[in-house]
C-alpha positions as CSV (number, residue, x, y, z in Angstrom):
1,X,-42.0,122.9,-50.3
2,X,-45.1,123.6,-52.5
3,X,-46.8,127.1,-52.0
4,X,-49.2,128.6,-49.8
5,X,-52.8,127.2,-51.3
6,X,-54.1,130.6,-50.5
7,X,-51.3,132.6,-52.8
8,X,-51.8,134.2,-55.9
9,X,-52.3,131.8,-58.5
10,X,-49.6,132.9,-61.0
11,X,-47.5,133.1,-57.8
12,X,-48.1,129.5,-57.3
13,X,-47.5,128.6,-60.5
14,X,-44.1,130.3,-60.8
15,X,-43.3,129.0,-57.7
16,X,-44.3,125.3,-58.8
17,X,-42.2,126.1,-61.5
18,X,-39.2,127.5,-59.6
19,X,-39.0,124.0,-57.7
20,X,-39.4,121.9,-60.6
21,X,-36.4,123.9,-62.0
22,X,-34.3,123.1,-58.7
23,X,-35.6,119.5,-58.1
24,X,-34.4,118.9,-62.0
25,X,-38.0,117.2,-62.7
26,X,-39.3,120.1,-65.1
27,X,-40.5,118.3,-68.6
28,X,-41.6,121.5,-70.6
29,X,-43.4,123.9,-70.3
30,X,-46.0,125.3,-73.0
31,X,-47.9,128.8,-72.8
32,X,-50.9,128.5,-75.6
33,X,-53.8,130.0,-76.5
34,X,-52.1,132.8,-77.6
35,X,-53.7,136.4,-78.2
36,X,-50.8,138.6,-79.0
37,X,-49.9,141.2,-81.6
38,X,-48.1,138.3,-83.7
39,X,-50.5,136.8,-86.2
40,X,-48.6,133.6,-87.0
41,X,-47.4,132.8,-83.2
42,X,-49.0,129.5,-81.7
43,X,-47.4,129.0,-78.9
44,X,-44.4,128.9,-76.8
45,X,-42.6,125.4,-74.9
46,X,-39.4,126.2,-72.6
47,X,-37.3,123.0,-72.2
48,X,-34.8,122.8,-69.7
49,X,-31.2,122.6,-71.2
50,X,-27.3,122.8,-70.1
51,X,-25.3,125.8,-71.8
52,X,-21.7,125.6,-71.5
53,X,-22.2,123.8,-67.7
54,X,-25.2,126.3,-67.4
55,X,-28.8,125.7,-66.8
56,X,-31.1,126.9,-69.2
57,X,-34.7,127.2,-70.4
58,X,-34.6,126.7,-74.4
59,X,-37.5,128.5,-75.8
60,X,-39.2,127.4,-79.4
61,X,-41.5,130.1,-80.7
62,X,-43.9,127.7,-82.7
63,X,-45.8,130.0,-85.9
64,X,-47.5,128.7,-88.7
65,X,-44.8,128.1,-91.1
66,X,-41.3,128.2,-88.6
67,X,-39.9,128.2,-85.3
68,X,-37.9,130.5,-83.7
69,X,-35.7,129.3,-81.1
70,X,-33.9,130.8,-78.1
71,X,-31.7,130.0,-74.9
72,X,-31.9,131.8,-71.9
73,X,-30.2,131.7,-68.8
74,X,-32.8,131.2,-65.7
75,X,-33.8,134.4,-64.2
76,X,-34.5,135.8,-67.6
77,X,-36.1,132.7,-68.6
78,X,-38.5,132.8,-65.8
79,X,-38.8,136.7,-66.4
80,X,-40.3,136.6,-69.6
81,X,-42.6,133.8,-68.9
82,X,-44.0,135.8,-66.3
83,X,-44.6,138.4,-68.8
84,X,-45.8,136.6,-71.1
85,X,-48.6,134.4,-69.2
86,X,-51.6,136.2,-69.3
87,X,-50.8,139.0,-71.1
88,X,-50.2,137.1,-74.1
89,X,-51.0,133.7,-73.5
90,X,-54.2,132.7,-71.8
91,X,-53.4,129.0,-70.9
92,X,-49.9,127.8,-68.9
93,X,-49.2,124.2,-68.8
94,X,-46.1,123.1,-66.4
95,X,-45.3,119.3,-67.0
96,X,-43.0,117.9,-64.5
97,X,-42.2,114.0,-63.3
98,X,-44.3,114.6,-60.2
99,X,-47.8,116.4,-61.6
100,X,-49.4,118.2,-64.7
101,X,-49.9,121.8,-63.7
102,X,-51.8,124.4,-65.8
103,X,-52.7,127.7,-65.3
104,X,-55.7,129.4,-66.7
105,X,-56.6,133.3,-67.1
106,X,-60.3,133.6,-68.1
107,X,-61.4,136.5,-70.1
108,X,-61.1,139.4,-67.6
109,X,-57.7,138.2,-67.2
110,X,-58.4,136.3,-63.7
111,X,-55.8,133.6,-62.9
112,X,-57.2,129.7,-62.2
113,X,-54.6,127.1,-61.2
114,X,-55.4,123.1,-61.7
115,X,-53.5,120.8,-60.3
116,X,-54.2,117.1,-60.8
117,X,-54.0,114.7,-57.5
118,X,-50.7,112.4,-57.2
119,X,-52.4,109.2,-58.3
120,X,-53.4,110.8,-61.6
121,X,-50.7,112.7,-62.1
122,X,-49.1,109.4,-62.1
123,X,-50.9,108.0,-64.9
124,X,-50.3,111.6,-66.6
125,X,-46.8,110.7,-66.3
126,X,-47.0,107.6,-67.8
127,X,-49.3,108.4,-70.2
128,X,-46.5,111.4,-71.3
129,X,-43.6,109.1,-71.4
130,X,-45.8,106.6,-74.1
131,X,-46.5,109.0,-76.3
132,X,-42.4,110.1,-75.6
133,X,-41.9,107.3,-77.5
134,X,-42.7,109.2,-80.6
135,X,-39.9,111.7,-80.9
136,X,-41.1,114.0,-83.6
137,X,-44.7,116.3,-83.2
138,X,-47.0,115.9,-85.6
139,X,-47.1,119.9,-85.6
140,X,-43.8,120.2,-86.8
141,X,-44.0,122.7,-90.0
142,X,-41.5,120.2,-91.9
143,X,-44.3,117.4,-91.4
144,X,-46.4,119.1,-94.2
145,X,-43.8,120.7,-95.8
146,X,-42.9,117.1,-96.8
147,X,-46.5,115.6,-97.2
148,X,-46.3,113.4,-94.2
149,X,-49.6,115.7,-92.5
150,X,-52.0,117.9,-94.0
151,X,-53.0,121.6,-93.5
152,X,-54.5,120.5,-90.3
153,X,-51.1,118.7,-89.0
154,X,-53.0,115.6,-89.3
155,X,-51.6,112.6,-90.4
156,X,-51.7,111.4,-94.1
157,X,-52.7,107.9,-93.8
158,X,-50.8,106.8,-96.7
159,X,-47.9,108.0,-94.9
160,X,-48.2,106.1,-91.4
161,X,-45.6,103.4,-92.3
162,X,-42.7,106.5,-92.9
163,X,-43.9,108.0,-90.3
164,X,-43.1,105.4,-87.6
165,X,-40.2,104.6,-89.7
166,X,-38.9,108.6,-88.9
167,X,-39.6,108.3,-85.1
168,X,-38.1,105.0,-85.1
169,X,-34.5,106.6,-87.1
170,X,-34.8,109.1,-84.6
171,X,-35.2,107.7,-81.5
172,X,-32.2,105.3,-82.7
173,X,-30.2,108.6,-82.7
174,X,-31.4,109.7,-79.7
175,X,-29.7,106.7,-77.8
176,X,-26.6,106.9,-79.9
177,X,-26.1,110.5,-79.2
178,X,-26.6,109.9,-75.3
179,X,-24.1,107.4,-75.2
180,X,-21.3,109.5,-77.8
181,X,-19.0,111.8,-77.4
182,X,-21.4,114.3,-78.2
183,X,-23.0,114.7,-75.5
184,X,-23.2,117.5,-73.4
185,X,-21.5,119.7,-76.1
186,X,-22.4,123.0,-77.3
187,X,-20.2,122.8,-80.5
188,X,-22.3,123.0,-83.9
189,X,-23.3,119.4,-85.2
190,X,-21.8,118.2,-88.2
191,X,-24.3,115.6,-90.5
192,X,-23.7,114.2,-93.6
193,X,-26.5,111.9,-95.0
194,X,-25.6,110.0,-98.5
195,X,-28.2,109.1,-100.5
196,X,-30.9,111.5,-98.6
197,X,-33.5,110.7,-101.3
198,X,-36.5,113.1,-100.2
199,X,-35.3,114.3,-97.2
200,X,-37.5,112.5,-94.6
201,X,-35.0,111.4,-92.0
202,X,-32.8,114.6,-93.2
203,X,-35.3,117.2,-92.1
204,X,-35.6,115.0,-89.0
205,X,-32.0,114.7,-88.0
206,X,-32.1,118.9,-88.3
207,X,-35.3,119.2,-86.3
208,X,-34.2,116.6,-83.7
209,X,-30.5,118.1,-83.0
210,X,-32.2,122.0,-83.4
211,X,-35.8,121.9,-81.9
212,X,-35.2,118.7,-79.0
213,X,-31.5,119.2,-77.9
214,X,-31.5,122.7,-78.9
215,X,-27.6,122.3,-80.6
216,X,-27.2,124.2,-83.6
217,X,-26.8,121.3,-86.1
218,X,-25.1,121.6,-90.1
219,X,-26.9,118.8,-91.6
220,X,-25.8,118.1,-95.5
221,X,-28.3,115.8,-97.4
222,X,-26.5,114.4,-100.6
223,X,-28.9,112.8,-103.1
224,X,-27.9,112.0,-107.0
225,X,-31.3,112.7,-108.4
226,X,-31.4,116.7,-109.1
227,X,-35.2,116.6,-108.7
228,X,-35.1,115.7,-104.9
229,X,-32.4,118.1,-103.9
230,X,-34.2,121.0,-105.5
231,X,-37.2,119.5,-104.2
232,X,-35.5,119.3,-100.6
233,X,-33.6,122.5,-100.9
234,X,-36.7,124.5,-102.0
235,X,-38.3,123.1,-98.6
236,X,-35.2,123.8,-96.0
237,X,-35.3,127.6,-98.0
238,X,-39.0,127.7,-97.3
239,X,-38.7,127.1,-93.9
240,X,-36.2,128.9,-93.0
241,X,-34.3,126.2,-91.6
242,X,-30.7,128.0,-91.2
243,X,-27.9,124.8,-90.9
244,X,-30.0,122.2,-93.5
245,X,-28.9,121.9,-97.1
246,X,-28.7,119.2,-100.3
247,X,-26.6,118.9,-102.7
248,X,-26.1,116.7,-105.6
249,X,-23.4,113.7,-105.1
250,X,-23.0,110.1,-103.5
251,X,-20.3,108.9,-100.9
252,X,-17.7,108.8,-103.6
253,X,-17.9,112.6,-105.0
254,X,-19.0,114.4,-102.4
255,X,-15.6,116.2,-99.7
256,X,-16.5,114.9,-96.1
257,X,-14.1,117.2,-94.4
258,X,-14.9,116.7,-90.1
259,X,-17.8,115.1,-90.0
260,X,-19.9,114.3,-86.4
261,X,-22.8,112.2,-87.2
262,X,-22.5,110.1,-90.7
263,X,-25.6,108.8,-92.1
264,X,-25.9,106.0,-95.3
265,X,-29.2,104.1,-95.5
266,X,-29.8,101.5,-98.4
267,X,-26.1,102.3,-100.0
268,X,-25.9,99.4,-102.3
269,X,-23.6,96.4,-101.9
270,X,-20.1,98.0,-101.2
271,X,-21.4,101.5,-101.6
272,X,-22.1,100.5,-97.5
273,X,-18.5,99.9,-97.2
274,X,-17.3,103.4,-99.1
275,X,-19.9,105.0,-96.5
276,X,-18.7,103.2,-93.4
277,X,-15.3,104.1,-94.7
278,X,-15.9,107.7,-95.4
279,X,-17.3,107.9,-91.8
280,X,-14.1,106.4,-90.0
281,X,-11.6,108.6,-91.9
282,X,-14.1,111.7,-91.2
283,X,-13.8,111.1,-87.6
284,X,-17.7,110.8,-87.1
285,X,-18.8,110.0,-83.6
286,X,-22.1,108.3,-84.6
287,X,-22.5,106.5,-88.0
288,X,-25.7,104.9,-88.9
289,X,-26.3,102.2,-92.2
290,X,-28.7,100.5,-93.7
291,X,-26.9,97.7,-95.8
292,X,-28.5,97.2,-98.9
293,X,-27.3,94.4,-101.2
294,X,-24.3,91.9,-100.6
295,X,-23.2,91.2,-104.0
296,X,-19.5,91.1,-103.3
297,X,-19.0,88.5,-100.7
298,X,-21.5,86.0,-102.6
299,X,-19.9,84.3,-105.4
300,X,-16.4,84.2,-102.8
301,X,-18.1,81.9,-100.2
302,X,-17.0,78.3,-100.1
303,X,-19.5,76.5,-98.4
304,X,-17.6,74.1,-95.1
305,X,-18.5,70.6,-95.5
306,X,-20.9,70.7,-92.4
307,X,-22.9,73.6,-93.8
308,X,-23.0,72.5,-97.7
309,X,-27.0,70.3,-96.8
310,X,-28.0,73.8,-95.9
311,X,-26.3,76.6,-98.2
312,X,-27.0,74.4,-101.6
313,X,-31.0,76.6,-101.2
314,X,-30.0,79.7,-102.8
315,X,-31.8,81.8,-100.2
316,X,-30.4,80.3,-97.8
317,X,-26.8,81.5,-99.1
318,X,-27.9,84.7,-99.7
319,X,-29.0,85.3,-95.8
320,X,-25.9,83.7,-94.9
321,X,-23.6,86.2,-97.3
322,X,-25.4,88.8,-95.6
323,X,-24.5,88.1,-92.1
324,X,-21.1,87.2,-93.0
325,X,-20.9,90.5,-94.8
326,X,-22.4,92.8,-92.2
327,X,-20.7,90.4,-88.8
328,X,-17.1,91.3,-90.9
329,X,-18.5,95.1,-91.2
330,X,-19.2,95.0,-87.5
331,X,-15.9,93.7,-86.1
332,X,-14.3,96.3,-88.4
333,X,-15.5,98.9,-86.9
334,X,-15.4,97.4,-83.5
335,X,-11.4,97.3,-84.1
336,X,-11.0,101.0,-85.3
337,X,-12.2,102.1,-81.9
338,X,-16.6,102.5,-82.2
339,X,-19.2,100.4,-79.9
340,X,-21.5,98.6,-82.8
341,X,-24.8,97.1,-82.8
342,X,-26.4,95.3,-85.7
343,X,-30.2,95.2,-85.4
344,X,-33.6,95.3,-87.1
345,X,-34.4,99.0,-87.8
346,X,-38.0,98.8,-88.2
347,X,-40.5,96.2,-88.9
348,X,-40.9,94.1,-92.2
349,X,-43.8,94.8,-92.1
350,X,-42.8,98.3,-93.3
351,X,-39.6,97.4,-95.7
352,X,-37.4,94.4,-96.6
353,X,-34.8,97.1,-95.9
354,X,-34.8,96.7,-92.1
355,X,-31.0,96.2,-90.9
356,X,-29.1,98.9,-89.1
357,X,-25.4,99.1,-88.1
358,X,-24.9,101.5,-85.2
359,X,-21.6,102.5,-84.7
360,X,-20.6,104.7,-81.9
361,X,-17.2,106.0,-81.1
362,X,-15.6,105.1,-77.9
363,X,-14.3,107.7,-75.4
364,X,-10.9,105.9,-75.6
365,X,-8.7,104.0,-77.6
366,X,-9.0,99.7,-77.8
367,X,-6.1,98.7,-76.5
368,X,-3.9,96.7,-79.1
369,X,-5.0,93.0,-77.7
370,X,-8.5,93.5,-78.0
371,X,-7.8,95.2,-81.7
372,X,-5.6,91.7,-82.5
373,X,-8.3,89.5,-81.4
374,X,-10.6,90.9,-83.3
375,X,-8.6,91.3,-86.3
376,X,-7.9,87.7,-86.0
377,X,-11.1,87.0,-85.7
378,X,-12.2,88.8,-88.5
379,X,-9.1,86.4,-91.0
380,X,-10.5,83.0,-89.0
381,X,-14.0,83.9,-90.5
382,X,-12.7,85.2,-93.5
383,X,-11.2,81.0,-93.5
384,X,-13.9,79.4,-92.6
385,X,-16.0,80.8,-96.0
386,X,-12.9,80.7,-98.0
387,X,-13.4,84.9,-98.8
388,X,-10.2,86.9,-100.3
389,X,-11.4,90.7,-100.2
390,X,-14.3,92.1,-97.6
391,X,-14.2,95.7,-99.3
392,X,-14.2,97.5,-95.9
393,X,-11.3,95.8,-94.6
394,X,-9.3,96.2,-98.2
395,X,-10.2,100.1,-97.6
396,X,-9.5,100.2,-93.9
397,X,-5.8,98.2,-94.5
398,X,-5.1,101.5,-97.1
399,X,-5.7,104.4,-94.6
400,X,-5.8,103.0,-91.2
401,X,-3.7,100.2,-90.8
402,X,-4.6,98.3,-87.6
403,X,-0.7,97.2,-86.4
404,X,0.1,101.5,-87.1
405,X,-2.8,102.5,-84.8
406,X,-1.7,103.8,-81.1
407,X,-2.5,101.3,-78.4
């Protein structure tokens, strides 16, 4: 039941709040305008979050150059925002599913509540869950730190294309981690991302699992070229970003150890396999690749008699060694126990590099028909194209035997 109209403001407000909270349709809510003793304080957004089965409000102090962020159990939650609206903050801004709420404290300190009618809070709604669909903030500080935005967290226009590319990586994560076993959990998250170049979708992963699902996160970019991981380790250090590191390596140097989230984008020919690999013996519960390159399974491919009119065109047989090689990469990891999609990442419009393989592990084991039909559909493709050796499947047979796996 919605408050009195003729309460105190800030008591409606709070009160709004307090049913949002129990109706589970609170969004965020952001205090602004802030007028504090902390220079370098913005503002404050309190997300709704589950703490070891618990509802709480995760707070994320935005300043200048970091955020601070902090979990706290509901009463205390609501405490400190009451202390803190007005006070502090001179503008309150409750987003829930059902309207757009903000409270306003003039000068003297007098409190004003707005509260849009249903038919346009509505439309705010929907208008929210568009712009959703970008999962990053342009205000975040790693943005600038990285030269996607200016001083003014505006966009660089020169960077637009990587910057839908990040959102896109991001909300393809998002999904994955929904639908993994790491959902829900309040363990730390363990990334490894081979071949993290300048960091872009590094930084992101760390803001995304930190800042939007408010999980502590150990995210490991691994980049050959010295001059990017100092480049990228000089940033994280900058920003304070506790959890986020690079160091120098690829997918065959670097120890995996448990490993949650395995990331290899553009890994060259069967450096996608050593990757995909690495990820399965780590144990990873999400592992995301970009193939790049299909150089082994080429020059094996026999062409069947039906398809010979159409494979004789070179790039022809180059699109079809690429499915065959990322279809057997697919059904490999389909038979060691993970739920994969093959899709178009992004655009290519924005790079010729725009495959993905998602592969998300399942909550329990195949059972050992379905891991025989696919492994002997994996050897009746294999036939068809007359290939010896996928590289996956060679390093699969060495450490995880299909026939030794439990049912």
């Amino acid at each position: 039941m919605s408050p009195p109209a003729d309460t105190d403001p800030t008591e409606r407000f709070f009160a709004l709040l307090a049913e949002s909270l129990a109706a589970g349709t609170l969004a965020k809510l952001v205090l602004g305008k802030y007028h504090g003793p902390e220079p370098e304080l913005q503002r404050l957004t309190a997300r709704p979050v589950q703490l070891r089965g618990q509802p709480h409000l995760s707070f994320v102090y935005t300043h200048r150059t970091k955020d601070i962020t902090k979990n706290h159990p509901l009463d205390e939650a609501i405490a400190l925002l009451r202390g803190l609206a007005g006070p502090a903050f001179s503008h309150a801004h409750l987003l829930t599913t059902a309207e757009d709420v903000q409270l306003l404290f003039s000068r003297k300190g007098k409190p004003a509540l707005v509260r849009r009618p249903t038919a346009q809070a509505r439309e705010a709604a929907n208008t929210h869950d568009r712009e959703k669909h970008r999962f990053l903030d342009l205000q975040r500080p790693f943005l600038r730190e990285l030269g996607v935005t200016d001083a003014q967290h505006k966009l660089v226009p020169a960077m637009s294309r990587k910057w839908k590319q990040i959102n896109k990586f991001v909300e393809v994560l998002d999904h994955a981690f929904d639908g993994s076993p790491l959902a829900g959990g309040t363990a730390p998250v363990r990334v490894l991302d081979f071949g993290s170049g300048k960091g872009y979708l590094t930084f992101a992963v760390h803001d995304y699992l930190t800042h939007t699902r408010g999980r502590p996160a150990l995210v490991t970019g691994v980049e050959l070229r010295d001059d990017m991981v100092q480049l990228c380790e000089g940033a994280a250090r900058r920003l304070g970003l506790d959890g986020l590191h690079f160091q120098r390596g690829d997918v065959g140097s670097v120890e995996t150890g448990a490993t949650d989230v395995m990331i290899a984008l553009h890994a060259c020919d069967t450096a996608t396999d050593h990757a995909l690999h690495r990820g399965i013996t780590a144990g990873a519960s999400i592992i995301l690749s970009a193939p790049c390159c299909h150089k082994q399974i080429r020059p094996q491919m026999k062409s069947p008699s039906l398809l010979q009119p159409m494979l004789q065109h070179g790039i022809h047989l180059g699109q079809q060694a690429e499915m065959v090689t990322d279809s057997l990469r697919a059904l490999l990891l389909e038979a060691h126990g993970y739920a994969t999609q093959v899709f178009e990442f992004i655009s290519l419009e924005h790079t010729s590099k725009n495959k993905m393989i998602l592969a998300v592990k399942r909550a329990t084991p195949l059972p050992a028909a379905r891991r025989q039909a696919l492994r002997s559909q994996i050897a009746e493709i294999k036939a068809f194209y007359g290939i010896t050796e996928h590289c996956l499947e060679s390093l699969l047979d060495r450490t995880h035997p299909l026939e030794t796996e439990p049912a």
